[in-house]
Gaussian input, Z-matrix of N, CA and C with variables (Angstrom, degrees):
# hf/3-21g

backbone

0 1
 N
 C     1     B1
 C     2     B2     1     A1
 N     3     B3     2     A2     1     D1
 C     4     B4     3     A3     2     D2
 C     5     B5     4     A4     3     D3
 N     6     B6     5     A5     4     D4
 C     7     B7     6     A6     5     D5
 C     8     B8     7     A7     6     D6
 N     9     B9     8     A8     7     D7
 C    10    B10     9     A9     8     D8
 C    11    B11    10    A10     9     D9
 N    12    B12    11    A11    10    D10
 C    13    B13    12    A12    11    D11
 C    14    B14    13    A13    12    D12
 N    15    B15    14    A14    13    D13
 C    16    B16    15    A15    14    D14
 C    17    B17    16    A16    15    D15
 N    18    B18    17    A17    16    D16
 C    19    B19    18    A18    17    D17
 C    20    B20    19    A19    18    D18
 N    21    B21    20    A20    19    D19
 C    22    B22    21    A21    20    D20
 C    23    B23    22    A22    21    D21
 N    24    B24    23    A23    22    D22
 C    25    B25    24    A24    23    D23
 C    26    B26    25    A25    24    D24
 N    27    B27    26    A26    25    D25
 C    28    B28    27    A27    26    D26
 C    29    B29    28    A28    27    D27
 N    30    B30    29    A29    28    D28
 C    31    B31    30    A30    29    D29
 C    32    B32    31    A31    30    D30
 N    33    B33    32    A32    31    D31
 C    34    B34    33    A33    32    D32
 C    35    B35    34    A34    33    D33
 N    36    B36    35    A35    34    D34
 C    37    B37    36    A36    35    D35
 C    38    B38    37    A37    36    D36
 N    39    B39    38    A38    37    D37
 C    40    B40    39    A39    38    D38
 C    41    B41    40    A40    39    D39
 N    42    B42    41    A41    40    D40
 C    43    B43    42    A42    41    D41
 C    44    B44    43    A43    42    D42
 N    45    B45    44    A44    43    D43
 C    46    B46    45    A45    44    D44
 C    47    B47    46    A46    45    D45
 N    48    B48    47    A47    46    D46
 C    49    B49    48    A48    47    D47
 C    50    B50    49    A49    48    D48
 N    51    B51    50    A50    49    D49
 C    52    B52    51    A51    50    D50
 C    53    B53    52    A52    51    D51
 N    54    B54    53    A53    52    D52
 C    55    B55    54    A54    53    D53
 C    56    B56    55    A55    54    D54
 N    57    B57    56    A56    55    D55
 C    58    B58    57    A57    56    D56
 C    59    B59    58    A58    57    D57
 N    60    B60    59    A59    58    D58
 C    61    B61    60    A60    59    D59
 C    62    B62    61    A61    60    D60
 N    63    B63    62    A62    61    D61
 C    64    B64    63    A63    62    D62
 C    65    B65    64    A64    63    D63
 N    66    B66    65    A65    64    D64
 C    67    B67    66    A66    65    D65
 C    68    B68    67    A67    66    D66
 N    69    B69    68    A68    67    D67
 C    70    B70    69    A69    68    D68
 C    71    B71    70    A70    69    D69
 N    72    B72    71    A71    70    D70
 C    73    B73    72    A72    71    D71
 C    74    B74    73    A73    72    D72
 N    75    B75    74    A74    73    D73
 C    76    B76    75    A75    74    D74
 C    77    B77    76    A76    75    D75
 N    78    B78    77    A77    76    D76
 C    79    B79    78    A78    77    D77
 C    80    B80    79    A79    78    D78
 N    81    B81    80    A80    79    D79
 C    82    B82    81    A81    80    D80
 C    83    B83    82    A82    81    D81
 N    84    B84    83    A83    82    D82
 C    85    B85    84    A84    83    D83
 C    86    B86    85    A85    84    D84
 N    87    B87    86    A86    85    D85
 C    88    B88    87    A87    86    D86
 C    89    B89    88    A88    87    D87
 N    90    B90    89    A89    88    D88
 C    91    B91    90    A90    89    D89
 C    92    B92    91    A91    90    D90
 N    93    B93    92    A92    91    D91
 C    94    B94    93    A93    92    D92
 C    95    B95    94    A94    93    D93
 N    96    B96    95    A95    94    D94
 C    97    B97    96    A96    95    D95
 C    98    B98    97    A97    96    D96
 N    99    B99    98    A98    97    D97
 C   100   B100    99    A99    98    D98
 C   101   B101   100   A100    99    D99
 N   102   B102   101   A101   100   D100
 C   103   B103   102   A102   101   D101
 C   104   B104   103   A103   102   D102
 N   105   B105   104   A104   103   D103
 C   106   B106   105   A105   104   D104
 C   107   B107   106   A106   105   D105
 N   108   B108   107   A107   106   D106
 C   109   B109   108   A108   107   D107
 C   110   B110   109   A109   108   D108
 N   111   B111   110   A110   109   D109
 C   112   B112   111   A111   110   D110
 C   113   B113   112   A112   111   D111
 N   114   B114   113   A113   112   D112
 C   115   B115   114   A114   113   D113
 C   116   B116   115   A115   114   D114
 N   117   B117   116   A116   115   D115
 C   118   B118   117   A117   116   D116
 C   119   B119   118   A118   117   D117
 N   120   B120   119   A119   118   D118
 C   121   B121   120   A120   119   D119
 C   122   B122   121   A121   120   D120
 N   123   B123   122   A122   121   D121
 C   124   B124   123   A123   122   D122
 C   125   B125   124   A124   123   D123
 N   126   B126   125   A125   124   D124
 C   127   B127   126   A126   125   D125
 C   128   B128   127   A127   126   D126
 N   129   B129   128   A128   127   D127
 C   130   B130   129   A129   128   D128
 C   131   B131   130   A130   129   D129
 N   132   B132   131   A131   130   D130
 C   133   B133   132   A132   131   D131
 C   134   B134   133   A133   132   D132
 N   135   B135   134   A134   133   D133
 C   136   B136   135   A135   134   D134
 C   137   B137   136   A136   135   D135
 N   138   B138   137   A137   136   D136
 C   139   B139   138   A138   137   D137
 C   140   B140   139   A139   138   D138
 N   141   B141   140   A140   139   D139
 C   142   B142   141   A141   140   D140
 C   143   B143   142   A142   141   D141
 N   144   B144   143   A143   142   D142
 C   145   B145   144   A144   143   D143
 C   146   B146   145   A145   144   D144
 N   147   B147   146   A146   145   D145
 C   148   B148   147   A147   146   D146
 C   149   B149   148   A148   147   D147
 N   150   B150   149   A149   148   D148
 C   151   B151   150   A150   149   D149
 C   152   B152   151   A151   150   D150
 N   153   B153   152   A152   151   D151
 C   154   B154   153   A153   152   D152
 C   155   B155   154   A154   153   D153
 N   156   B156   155   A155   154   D154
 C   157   B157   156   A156   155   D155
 C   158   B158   157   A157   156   D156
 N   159   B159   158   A158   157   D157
 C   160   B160   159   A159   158   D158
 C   161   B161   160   A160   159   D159
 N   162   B162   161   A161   160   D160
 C   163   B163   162   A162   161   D161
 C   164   B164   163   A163   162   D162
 N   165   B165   164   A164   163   D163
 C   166   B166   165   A165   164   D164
 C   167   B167   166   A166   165   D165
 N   168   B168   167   A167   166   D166
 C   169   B169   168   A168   167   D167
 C   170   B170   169   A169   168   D168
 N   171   B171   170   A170   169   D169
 C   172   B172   171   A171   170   D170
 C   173   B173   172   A172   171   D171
 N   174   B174   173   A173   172   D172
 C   175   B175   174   A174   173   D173
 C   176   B176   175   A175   174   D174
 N   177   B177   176   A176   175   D175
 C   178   B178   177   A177   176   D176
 C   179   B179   178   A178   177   D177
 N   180   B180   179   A179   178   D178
 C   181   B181   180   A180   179   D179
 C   182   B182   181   A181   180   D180
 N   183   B183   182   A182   181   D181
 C   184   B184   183   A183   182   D182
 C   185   B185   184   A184   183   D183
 N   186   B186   185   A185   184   D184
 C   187   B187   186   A186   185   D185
 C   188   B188   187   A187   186   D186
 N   189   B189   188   A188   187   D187
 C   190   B190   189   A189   188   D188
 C   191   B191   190   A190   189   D189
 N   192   B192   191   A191   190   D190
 C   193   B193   192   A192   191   D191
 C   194   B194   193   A193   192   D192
 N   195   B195   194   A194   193   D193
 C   196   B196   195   A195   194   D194
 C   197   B197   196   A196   195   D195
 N   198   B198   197   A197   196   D196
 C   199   B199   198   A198   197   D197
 C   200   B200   199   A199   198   D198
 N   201   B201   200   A200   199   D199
 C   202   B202   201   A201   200   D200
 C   203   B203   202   A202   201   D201
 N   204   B204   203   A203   202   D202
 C   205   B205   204   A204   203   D203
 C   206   B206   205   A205   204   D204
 N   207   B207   206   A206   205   D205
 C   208   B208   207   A207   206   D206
 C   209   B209   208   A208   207   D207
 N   210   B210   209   A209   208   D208
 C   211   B211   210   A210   209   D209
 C   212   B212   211   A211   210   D210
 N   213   B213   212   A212   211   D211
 C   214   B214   213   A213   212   D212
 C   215   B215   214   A214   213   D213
 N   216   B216   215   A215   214   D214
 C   217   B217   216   A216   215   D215
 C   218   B218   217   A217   216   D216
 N   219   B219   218   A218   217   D217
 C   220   B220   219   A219   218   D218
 C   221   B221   220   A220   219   D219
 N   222   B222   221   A221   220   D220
 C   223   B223   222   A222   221   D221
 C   224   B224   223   A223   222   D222
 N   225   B225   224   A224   223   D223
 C   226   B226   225   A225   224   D224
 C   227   B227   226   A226   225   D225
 N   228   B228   227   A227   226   D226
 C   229   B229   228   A228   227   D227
 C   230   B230   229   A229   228   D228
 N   231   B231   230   A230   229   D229
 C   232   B232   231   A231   230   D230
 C   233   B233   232   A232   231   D231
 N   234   B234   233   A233   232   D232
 C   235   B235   234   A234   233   D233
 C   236   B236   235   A235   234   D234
 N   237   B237   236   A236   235   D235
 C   238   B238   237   A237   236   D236
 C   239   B239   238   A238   237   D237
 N   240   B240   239   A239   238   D238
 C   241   B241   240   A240   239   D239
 C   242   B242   241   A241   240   D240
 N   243   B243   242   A242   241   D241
 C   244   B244   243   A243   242   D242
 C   245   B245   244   A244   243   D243
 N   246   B246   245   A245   244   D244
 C   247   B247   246   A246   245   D245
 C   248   B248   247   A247   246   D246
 N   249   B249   248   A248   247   D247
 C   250   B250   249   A249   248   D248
 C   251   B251   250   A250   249   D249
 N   252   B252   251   A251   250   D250
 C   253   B253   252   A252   251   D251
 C   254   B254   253   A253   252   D252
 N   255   B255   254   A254   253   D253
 C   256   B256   255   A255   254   D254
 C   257   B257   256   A256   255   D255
 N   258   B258   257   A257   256   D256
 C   259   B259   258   A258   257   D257
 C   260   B260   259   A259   258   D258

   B1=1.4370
   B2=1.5350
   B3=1.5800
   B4=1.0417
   B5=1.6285
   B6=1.5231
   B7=1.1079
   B8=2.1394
   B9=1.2867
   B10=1.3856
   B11=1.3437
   B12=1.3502
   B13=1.3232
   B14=2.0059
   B15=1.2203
   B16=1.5145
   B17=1.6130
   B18=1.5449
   B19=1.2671
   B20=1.2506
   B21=1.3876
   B22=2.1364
   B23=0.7395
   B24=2.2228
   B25=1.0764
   B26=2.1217
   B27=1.1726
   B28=1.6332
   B29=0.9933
   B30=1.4849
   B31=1.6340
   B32=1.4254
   B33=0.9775
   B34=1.0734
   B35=1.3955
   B36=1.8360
   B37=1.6394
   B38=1.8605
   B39=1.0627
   B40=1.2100
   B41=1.6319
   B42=1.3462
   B43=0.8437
   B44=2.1311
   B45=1.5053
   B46=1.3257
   B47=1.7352
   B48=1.6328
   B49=1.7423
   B50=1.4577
   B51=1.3030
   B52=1.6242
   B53=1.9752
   B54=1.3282
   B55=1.8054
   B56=1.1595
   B57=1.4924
   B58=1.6108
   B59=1.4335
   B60=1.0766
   B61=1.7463
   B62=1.5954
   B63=1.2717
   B64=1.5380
   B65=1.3674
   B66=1.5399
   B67=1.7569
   B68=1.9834
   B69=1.6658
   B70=1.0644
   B71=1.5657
   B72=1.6693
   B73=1.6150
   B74=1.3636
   B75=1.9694
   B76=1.7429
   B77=1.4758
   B78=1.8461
   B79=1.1746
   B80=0.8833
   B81=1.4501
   B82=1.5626
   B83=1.8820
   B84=1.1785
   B85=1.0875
   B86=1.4391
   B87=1.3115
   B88=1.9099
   B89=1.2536
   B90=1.5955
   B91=1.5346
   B92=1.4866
   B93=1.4607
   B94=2.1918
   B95=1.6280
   B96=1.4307
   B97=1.5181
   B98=1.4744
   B99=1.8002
   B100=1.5909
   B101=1.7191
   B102=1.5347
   B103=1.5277
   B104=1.2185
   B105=1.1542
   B106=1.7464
   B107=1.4640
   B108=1.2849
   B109=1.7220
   B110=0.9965
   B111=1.5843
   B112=1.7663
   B113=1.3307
   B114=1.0688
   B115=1.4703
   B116=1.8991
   B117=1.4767
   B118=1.3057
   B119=1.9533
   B120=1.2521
   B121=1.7612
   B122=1.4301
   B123=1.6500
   B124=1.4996
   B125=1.4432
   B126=1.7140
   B127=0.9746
   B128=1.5008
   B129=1.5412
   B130=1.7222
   B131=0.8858
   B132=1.4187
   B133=1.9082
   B134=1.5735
   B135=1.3219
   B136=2.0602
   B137=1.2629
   B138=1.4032
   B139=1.3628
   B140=1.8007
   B141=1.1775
   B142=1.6536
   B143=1.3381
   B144=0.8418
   B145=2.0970
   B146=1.1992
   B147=1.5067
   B148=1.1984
   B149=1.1892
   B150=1.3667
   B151=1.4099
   B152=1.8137
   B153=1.0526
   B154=1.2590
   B155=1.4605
   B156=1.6832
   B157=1.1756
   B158=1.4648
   B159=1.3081
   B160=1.7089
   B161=1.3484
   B162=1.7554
   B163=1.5686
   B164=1.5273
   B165=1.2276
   B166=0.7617
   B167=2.0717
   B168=0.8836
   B169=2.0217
   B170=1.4793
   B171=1.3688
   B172=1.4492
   B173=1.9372
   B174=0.8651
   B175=1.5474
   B176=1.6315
   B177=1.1117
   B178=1.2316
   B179=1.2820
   B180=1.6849
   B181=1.3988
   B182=1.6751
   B183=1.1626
   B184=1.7405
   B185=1.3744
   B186=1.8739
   B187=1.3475
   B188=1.8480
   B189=1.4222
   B190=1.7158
   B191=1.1297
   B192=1.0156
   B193=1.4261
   B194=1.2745
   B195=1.4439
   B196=1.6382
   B197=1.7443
   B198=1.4460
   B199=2.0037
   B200=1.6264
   B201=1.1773
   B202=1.9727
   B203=1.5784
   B204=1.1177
   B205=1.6073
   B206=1.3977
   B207=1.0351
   B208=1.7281
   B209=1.2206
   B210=1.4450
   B211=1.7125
   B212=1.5446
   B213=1.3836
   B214=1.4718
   B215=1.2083
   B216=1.4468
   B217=1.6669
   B218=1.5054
   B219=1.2769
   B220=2.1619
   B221=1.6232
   B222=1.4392
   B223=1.3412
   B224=1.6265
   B225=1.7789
   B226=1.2444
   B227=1.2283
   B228=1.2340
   B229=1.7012
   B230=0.9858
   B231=1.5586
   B232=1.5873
   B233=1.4491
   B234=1.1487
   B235=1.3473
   B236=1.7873
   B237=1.2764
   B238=1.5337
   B239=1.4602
   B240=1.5149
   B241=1.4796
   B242=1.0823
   B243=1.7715
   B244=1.5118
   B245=1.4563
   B246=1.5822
   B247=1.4112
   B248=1.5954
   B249=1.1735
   B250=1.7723
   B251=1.7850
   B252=1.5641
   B253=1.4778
   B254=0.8631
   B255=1.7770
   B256=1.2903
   B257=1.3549
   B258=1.2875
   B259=1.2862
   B260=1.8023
   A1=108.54
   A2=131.55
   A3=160.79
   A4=119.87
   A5=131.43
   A6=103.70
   A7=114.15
   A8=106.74
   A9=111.36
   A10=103.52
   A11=129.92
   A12=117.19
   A13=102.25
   A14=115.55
   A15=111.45
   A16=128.30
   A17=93.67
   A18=139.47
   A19=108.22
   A20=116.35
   A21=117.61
   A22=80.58
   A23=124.43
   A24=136.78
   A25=94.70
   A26=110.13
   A27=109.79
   A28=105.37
   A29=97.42
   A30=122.07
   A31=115.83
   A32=160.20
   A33=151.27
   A34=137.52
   A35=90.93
   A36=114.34
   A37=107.61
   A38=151.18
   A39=115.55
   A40=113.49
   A41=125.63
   A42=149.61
   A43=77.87
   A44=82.80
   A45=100.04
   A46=96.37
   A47=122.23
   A48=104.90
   A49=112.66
   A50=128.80
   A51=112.48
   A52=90.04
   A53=98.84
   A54=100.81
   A55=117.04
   A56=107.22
   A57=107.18
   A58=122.52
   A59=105.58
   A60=106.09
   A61=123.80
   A62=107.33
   A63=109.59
   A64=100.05
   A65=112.69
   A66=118.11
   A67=79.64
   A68=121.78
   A69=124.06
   A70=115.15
   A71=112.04
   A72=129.48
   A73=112.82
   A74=107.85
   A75=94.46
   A76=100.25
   A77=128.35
   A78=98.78
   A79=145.47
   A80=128.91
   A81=126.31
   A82=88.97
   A83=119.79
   A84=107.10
   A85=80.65
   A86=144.11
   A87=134.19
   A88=124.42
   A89=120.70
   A90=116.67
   A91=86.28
   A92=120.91
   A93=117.84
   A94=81.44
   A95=115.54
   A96=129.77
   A97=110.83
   A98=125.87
   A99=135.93
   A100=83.67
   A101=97.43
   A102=106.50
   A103=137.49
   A104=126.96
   A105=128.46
   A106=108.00
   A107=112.05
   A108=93.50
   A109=126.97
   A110=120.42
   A111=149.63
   A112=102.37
   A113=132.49
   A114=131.56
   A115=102.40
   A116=108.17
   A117=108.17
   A118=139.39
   A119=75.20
   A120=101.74
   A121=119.08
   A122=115.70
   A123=136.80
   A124=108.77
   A125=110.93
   A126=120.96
   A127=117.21
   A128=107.80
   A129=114.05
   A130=105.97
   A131=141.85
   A132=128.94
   A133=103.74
   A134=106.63
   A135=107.81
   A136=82.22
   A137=125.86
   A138=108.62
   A139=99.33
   A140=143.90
   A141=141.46
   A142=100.90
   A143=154.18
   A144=134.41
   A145=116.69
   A146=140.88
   A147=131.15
   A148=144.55
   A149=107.76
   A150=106.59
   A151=113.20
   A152=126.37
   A153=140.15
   A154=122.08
   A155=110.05
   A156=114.20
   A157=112.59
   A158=126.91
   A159=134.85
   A160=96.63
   A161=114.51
   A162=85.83
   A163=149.22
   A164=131.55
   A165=110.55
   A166=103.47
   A167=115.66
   A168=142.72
   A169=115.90
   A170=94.77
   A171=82.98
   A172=95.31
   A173=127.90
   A174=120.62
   A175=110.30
   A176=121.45
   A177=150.84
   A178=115.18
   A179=149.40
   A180=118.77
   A181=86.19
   A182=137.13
   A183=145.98
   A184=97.44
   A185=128.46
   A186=118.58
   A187=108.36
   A188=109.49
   A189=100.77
   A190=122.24
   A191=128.92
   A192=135.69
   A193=116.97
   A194=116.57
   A195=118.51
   A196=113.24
   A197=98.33
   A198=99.40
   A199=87.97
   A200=102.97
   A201=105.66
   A202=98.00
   A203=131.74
   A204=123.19
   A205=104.31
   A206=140.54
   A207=132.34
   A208=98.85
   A209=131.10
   A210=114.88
   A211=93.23
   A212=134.43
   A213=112.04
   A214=114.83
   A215=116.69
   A216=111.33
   A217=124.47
   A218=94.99
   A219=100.90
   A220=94.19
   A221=119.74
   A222=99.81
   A223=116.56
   A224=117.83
   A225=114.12
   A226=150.30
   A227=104.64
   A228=125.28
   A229=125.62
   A230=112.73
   A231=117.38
   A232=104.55
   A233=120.60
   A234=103.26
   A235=110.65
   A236=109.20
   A237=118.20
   A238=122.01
   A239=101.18
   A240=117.04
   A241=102.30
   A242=128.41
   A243=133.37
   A244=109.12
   A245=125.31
   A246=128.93
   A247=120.08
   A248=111.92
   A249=133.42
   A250=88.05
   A251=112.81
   A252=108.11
   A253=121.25
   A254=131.02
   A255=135.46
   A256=97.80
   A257=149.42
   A258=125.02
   A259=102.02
   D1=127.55
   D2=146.00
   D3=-48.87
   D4=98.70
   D5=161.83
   D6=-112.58
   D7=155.90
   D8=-151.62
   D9=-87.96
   D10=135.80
   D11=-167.40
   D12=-144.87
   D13=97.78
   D14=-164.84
   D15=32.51
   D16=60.01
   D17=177.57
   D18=59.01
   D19=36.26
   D20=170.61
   D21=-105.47
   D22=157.34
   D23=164.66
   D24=-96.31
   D25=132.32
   D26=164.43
   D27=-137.18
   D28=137.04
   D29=159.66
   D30=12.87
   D31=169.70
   D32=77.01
   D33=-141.91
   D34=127.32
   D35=-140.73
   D36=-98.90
   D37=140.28
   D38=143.21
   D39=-86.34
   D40=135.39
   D41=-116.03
   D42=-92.76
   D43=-63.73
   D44=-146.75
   D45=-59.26
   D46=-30.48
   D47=168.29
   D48=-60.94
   D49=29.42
   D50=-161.48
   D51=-100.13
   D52=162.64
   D53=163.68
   D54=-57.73
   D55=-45.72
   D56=-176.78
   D57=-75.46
   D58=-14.42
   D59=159.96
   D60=-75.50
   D61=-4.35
   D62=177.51
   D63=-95.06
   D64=-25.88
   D65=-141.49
   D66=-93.41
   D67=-28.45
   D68=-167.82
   D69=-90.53
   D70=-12.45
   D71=174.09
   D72=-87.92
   D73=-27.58
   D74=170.58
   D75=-82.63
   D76=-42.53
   D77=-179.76
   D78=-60.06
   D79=17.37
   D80=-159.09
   D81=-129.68
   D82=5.44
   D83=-173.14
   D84=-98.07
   D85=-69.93
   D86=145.27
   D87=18.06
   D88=-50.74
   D89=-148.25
   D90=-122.14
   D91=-12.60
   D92=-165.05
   D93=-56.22
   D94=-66.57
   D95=-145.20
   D96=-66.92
   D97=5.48
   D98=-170.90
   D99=-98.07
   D100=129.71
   D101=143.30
   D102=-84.45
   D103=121.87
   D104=-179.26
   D105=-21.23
   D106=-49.67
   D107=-172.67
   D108=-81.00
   D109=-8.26
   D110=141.12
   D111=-38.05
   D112=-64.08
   D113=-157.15
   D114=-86.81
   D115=-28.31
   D116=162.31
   D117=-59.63
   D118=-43.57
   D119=172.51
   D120=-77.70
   D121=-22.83
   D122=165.95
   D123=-52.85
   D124=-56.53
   D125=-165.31
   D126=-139.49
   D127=117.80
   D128=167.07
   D129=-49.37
   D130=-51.38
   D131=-145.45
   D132=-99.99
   D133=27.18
   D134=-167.72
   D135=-59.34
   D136=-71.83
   D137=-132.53
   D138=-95.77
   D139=16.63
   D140=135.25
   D141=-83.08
   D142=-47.31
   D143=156.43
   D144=-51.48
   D145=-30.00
   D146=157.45
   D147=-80.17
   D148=-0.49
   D149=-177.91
   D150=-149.98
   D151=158.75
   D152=173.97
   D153=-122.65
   D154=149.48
   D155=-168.92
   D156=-133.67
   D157=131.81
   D158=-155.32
   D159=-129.69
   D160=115.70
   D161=-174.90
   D162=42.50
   D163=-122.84
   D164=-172.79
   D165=-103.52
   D166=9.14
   D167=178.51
   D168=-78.37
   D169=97.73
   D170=-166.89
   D171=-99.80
   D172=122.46
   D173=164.48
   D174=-90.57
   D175=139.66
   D176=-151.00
   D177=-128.49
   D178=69.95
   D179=-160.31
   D180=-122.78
   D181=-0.03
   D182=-169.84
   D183=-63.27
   D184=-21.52
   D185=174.83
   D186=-83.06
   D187=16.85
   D188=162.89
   D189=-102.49
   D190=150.58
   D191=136.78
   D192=-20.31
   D193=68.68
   D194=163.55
   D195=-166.91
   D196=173.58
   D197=-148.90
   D198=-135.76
   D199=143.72
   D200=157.86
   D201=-22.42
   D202=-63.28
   D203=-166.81
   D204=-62.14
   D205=-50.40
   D206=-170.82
   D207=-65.71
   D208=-36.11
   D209=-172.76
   D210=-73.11
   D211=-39.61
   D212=-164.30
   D213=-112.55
   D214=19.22
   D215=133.52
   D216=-91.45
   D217=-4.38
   D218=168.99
   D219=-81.04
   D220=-34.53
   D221=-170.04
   D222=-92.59
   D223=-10.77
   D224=133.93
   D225=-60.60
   D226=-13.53
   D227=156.46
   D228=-63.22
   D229=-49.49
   D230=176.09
   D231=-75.07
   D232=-32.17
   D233=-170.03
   D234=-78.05
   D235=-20.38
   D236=169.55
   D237=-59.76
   D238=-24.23
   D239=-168.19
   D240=-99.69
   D241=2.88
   D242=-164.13
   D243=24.00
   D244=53.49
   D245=128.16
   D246=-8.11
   D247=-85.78
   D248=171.99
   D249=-10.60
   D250=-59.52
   D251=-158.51
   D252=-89.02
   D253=-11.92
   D254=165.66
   D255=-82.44
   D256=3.58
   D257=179.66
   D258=-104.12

């Protein structure tokens, strides 16, 4: 489904019927029950895989609850949701 927006047709998904929203509701039932310092001690490179830095901006997201697998079922999500084409 297409919705029309000053005459572009975009996407429009609900998110939550997608596969990857199921595939992203069992994983999180997996990762709720990890403690940060669990997922720290798992992994040396958490916090250079989690975060990016812009100048002087550092974004920081390695203090959540999330694994190589949650970023690339968010990015199978978006791509399910054809993101790419609404932007």
């Amino acid at each position: 489904m297409f919705k029309k927006i000053n005459s572009i047709m975009l996407p429009n998904i609900d998110f939550t019927t997608t596969q990857s929203y199921k595939y992203l509701a069992d994983h999180y039932i997996d990762v709720v029950s990890k403690s940060l310092k669990g997922l720290f001690e798992a992994d040396n490179d958490r916090f250079a895989k989690f975060s990016i830095q812009f100048e002087d901006i550092l974004l920081d997201y390695s203090k959540n609850r999330i694994t190589d697998q949650t970023i690339a079922l968010l990015l199978q999500l978006a791509k399910e949701c054809m993101v790419n084409d609404a932007i």
